[in-house]
C-alpha positions in Angstrom: 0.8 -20.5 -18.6 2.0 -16.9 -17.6 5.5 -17.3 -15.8 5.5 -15.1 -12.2 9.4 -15.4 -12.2 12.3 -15.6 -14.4 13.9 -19.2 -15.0 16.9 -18.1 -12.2 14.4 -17.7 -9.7 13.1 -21.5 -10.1 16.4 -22.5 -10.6 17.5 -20.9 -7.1 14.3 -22.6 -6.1 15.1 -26.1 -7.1 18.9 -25.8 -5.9 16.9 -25.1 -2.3 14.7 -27.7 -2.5 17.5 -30.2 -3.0 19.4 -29.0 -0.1 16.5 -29.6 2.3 15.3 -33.1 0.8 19.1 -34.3 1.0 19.2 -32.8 4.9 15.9 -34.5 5.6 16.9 -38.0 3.8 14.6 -38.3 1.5 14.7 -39.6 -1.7 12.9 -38.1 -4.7 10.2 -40.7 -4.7 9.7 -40.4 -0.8 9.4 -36.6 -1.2 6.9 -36.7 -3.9 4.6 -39.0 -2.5 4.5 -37.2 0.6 3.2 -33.9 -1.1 1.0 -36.0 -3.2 3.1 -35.5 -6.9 5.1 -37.5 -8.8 8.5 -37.9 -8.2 9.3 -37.0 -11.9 7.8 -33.5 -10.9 10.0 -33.3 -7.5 13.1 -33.7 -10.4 11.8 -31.1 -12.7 11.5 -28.4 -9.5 14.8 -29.6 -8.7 16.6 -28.6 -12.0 14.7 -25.3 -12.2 13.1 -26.8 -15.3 9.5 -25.7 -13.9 7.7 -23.5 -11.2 6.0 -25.3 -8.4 1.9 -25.6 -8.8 -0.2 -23.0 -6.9 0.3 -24.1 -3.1 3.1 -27.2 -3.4 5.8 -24.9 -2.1 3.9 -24.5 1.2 3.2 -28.4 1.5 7.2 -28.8 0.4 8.1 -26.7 3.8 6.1 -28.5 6.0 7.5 -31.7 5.3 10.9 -30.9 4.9 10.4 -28.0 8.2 11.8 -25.6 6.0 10.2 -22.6 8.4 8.7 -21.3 5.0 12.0 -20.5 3.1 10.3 -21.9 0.0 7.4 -20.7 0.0 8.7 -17.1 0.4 11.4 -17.8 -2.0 7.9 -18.3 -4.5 6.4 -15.5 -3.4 9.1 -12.7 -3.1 9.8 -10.2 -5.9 13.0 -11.2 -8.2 16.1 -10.3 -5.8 13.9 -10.5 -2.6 13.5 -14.1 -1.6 13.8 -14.5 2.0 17.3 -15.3 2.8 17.7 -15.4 6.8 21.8 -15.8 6.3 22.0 -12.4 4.9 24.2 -9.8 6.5 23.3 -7.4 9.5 21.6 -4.3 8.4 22.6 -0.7 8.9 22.2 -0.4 12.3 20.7 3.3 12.2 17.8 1.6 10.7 16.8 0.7 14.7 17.6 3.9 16.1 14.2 5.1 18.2 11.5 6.6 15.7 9.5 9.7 16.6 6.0 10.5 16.6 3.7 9.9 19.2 3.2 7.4 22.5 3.7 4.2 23.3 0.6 1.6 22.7 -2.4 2.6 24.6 -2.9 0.1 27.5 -6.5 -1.0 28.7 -8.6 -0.2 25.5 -8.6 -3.1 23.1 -9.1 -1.3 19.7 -8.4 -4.8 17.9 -11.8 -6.0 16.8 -12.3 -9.8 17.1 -14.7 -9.1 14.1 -12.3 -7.0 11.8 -9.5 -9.9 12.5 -8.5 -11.4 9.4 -8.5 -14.9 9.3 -5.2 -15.4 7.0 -3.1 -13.1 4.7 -2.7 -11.7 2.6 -5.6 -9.1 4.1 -6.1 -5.2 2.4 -3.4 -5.5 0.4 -1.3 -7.1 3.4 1.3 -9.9 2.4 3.3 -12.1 4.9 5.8 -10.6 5.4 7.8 -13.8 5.3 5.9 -15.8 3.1 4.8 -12.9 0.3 1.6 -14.1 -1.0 1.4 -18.0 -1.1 -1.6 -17.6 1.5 -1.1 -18.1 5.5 -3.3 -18.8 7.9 -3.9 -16.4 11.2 -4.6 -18.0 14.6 -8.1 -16.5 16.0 -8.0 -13.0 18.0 -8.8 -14.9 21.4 -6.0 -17.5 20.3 -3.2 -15.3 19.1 -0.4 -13.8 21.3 -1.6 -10.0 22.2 0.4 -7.5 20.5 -1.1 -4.9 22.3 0.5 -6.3 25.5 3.6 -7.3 23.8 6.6 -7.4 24.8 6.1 -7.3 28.7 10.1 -6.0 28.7 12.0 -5.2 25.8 15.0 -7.7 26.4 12.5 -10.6 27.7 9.7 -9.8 25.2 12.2 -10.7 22.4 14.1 -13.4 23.8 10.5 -15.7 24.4 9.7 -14.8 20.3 12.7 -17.4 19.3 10.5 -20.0 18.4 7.8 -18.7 17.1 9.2 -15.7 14.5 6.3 -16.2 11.9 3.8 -16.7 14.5 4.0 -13.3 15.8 5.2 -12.1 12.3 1.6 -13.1 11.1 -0.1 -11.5 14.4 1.1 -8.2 13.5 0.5 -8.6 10.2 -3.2 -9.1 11.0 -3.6 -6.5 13.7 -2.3 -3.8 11.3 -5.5 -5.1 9.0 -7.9 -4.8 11.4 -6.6 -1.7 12.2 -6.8 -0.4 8.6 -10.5 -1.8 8.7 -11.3 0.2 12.3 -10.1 3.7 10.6 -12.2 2.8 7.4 -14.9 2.4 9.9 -14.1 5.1 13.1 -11.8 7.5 10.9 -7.6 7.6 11.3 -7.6 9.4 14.8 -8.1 6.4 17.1 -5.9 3.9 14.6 -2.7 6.1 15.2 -1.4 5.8 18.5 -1.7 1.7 18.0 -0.3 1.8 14.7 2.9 4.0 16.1 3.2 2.0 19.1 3.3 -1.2 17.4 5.3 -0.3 14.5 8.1 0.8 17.9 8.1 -2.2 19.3 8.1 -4.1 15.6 11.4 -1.8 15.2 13.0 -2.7 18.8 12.4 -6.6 17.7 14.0 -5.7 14.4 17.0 -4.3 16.1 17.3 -7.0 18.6 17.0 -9.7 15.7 19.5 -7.5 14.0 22.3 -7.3 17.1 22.3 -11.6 16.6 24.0 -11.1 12.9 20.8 -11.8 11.4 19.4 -9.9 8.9 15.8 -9.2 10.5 13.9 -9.8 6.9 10.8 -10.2 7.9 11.0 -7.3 10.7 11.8 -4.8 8.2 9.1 -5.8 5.4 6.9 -5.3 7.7 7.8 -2.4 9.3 7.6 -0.4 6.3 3.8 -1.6 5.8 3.1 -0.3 9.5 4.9 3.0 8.8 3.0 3.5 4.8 0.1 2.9 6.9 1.1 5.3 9.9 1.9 8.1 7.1 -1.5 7.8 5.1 -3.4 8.0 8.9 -1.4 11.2 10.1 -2.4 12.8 6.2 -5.8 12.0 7.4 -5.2 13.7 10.7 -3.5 16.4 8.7 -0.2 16.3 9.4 1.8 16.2 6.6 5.3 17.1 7.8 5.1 13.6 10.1 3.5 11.9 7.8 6.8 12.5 5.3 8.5 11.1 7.7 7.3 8.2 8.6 7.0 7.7 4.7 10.8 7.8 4.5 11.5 5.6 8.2 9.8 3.1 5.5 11.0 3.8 2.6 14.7 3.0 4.1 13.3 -0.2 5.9 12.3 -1.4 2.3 15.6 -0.7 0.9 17.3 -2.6 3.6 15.6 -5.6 2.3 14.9 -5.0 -1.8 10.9 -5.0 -1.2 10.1 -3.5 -4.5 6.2 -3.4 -3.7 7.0 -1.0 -0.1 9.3 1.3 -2.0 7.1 1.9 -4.9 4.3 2.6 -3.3 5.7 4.8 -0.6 6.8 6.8 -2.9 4.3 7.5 -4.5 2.7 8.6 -0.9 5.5 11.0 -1.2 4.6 12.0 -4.5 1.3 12.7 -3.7 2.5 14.5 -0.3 4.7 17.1 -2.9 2.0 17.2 -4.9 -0.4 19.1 -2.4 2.2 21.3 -1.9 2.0 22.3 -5.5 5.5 21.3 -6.3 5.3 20.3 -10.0 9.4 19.6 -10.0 9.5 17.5 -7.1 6.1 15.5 -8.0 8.1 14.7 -11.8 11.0 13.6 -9.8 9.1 11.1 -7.3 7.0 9.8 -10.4 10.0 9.3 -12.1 11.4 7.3 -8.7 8.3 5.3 -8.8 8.7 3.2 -12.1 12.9 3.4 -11.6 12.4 1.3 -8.9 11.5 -2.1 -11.4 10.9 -0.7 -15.1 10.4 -4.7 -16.0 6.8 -4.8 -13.3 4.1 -3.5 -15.0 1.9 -2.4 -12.6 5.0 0.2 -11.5 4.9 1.6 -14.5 1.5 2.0 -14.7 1.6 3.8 -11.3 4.2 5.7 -12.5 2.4 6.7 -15.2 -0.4 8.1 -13.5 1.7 10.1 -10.7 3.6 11.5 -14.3 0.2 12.8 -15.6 -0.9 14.6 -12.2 2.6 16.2 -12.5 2.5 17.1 -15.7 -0.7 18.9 -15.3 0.1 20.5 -12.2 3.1 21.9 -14.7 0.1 22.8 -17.6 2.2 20.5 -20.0 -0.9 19.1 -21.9 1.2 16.6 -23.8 2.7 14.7 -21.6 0.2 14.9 -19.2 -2.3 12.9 -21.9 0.7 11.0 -23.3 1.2 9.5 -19.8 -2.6 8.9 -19.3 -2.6 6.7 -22.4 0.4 5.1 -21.7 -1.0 3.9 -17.6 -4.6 3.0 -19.5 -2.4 0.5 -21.6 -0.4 -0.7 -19.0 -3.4 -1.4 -16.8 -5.1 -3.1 -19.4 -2.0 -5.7 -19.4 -1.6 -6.4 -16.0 -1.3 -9.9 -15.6 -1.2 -12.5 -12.6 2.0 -11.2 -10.7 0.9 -7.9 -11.1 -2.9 -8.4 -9.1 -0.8 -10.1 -6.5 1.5 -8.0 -6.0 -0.8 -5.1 -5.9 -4.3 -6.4 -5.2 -5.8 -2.7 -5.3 -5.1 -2.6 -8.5 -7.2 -5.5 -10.0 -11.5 -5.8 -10.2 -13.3 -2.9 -9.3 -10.9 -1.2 -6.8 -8.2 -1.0 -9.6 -10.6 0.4 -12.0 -11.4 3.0 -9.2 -8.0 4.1 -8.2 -7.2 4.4 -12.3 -9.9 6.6 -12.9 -10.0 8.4 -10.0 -6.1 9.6 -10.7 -6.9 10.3 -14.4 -9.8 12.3 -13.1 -8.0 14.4 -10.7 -4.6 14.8 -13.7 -7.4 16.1 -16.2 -9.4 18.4 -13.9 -5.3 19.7 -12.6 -5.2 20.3 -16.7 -8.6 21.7 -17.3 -8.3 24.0 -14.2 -4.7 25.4 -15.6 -5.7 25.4 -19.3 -9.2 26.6 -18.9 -10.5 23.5 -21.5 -14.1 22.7 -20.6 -13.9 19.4 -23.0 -11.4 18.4 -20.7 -12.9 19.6 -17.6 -15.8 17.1 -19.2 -13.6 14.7 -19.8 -12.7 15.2 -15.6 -16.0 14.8 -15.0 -16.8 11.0 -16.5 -13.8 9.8 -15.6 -14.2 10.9 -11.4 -17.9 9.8 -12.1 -16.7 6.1 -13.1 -14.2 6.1 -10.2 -17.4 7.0 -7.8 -19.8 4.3 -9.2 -16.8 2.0 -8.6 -16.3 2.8 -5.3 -16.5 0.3 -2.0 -19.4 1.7 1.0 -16.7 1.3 3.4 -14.5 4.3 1.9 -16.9 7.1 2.9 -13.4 9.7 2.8 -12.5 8.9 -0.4 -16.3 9.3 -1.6 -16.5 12.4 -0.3 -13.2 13.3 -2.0 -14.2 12.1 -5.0 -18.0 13.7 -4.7 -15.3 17.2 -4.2 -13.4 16.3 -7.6 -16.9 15.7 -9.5 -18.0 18.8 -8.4 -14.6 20.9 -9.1 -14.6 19.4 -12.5 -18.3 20.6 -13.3 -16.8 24.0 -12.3 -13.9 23.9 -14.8 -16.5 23.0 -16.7 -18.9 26.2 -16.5 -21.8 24.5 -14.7 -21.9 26.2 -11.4 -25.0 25.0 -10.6 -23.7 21.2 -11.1 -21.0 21.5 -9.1 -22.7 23.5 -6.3 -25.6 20.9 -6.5 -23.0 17.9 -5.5 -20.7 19.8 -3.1 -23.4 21.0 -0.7 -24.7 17.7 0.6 -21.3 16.6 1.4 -20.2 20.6 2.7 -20.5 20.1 6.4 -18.2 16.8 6.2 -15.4 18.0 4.1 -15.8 21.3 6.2 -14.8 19.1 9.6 -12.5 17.1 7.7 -8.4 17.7 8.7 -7.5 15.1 5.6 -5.3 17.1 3.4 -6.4 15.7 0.4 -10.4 16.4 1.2 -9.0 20.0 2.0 -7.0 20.3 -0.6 -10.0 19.4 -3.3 -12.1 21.5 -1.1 -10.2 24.9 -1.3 -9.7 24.4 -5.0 -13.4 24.3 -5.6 -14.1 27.4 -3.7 -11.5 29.1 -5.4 -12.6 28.6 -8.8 -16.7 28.4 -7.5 -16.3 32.2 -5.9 -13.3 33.6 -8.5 -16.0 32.6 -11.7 -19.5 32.5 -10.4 -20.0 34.5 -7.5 -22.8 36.1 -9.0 -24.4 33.0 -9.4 -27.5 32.4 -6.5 -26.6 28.8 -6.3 -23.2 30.4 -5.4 -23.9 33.3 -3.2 -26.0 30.8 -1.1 -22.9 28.3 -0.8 -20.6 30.6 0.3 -22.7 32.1 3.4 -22.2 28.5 4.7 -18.3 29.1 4.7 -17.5 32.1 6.6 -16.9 30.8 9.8 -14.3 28.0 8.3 -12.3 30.1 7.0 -12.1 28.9 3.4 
């Protein structure tokens, strides 16, 4: 049986579960048969001896009215468990965030039939409870968050009771609002996602100004400003989407959420790296698997952001060396690991890997002129694309760019231009910098190599008038 913790973490767990079953008068016996175990099992929690089974922490807080602590002590990272009697946070972490408006009032842009049903949902854990599994009242049933808080000071105040509740709203609207852009495209999704994520930071601060740490606040606030950064790249706006990468980034540190920081950094890394900045993308992949060298899937992530900077820098070695190296790290990811970071496991996770070695060899093959690597480019962006969900119709057409670049590299003009041109007129009117990005890369090396080419001559009458 893999272990998701080390033996500290159950032993923290057990010296909790003791505390609340002594507070709540129960005897070992009572306990057990009240979750349905054995009390011999309640005994074995109790001395750290064991984990808990899959979903007896969640049954252990509702009996003993815990408000979750155990559960989330289960589910949070090593060093992360919820602990609502930490200190106060920084409070510059509250300070008001820029960007745009406040949340748009009279259009409900919350789909009843996008709302999750319980987390975690696209890649969205509780923010409280990690990933144990909670459920999400129904849109019509839950409190609005689009209308929330009626007044800052009142808003809060009426939330006392009912922390997770609303914890677990927000959670859910910012899934169904990463469904809607999937659907609609980032533009509408913004101004909710900002808005939100201000009044998520006001509560924060007002949680914050008791002497409470506000835990779960902060966790999720850096999901609802990852998510605000990756929607304002779509929109094209890099310089605020940086930002809004590093409001989060320093909401994760506040509270040790290992998952937040190393993914948001590697946002950043990818940011630096469509700047062309081989130096600063080395140093943010190096930041991504620094943040928990012992979790396997942040190494393997670093790994991959190490090969697309290492062939941004033409360093062939290392850029192949770190390939290998995330291939056999994602090839051992085990349980913790697919919870932790859902999009890395089944067909999704298989996508994302190939789709980053793809673009780290094409990066080489374009720098090195190698067409066995620019081959090589080539299958491995192909195997991302057959692996690719309907729903993500941007990232096809980024990948459908990549293909076609790496056919280039690979001295088959008429290849590439065959799979560019039925997607020209949508990366043409797209503002995402990645699909811009890919886009001016192909043209350069289409019209610096092949111009002479028909296929060629007849693609690039189409551009004129958008200025690639």
């Amino acid at each position: 049986m893999e272990t998701h913790q080390p033996v500290e973490s159950w032993a923290e767990f057990g010296r909790r579960l003791r505390a609340r079953r002594r507070h709540a008068g129960m005897t070992q016996s009572q306990l057990g048969l009240k979750v349905g175990y054995h009390h011999s099992l309640i005994s074995r929690l109790e001395t750290g001896l064991r984990e808990p089974p899959a979903g007896l922490a969640g049954r252990l807080d509702s009996v003993l009215a815990t408000g979750g602590e155990l559960a989330a002590l289960v589910a949070a990272p090593c060093g992360t468990a919820y602990r609502p009697d930490r200190q106060p946070a920084d409070p510059r972490l509250f300070a008001p965030v820029p960007g745009g408006g406040e949340v748009p009032v009279g259009r409900d842009v919350l789909d009843s039939a996008l709302w999750p049903s319980e987390l975690p949902a696209e890649g969205l854990a509780c923010p409280l409870h990690g990933t144990v599994g909670c459920a999400v009242p129904a849109r019509a049933e839950a409190p609005d968050p689009l209308g929330w808080p009626a007044s800052p000071r009142s808003g809060f105040d009426c939330l006392a009771g009912s922390e997770p509740e609303m914890l677990h709203v927000l959670t859910a609207a910012l899934a169904c609002l990463i469904r809607g852009a999937l659907r609609r495209g980032a533009a509408d999704g913004v101004p909710v996602v900002e808005g939100l994520l201000r009044n998520l930071v006001r509560w924060a601060g007002a949680v914050n100004s008791t002497g409470r740490l506000p835990y779960g606040q902060l966790r999720l606030a850096a999901q609802y400003a990852q998510v605000a950064g990756r929607l304002r790249m779509q929109c094209g706006q890099s310089s605020i989407g940086m930002a809004w990468f590093g409001h989060g980034l320093g909401w994760a540190d506040a509270v040790d959420d290992v998952s937040a920081r190393a993914t948001l950094l590697s946002d950043m890394c990818t940011l630096v790296r469509l700047d062309r900045d081989p130096g600063s993308a080395l140093a943010y992949a190096e930041a991504i698997g620094a943040v928990d060298p012992g979790r396997r899937w942040v190494a393997t992530v670093s790994h991959l952001y190490r090969a697309r900077g290492h062939a941004l820098g033409h360093d062939v070695t290392e850029c192949r060396r770190h390939i290998s190296l995330a291939r056999r790290g994602f090839a051992r990811l085990g349980h913790r690991d697919r919870l932790e970071a859902p999009w890395l496991s089944g067909a999704e996770g298989e996508m994302r890997m190939e789709s980053a070695i793809g673009g780290a060899l094409r990066d080489l093959a374009a720098a090195t002129g190698d067409r066995v690597t620019a081959r090589r480019a080539a299958d491995a962006t192909a195997r991302s694309c057959a692996r690719l969900p309907p729903l993500m119709r941007e990232t096809r057409l980024l990948l459908t760019l990549r293909l076609a670049d790496s056919w280039a590299c690979a001295g088959d003009p008429g290849a590439a231009v065959a799979l560019a041109a039925p997607v020209l007129d949508g990366a043409l009117s797209s503002r995402d910098l990645t699909i811009t990005t890919e886009l001016r890369g192909l043209h350069a090396r289409l019209l610096a190599r092949w111009s002479d080419v028909p296929e060629v001559r007849e693609y690039r009458e189409r551009l004129p008038a958008a200025g690639i």
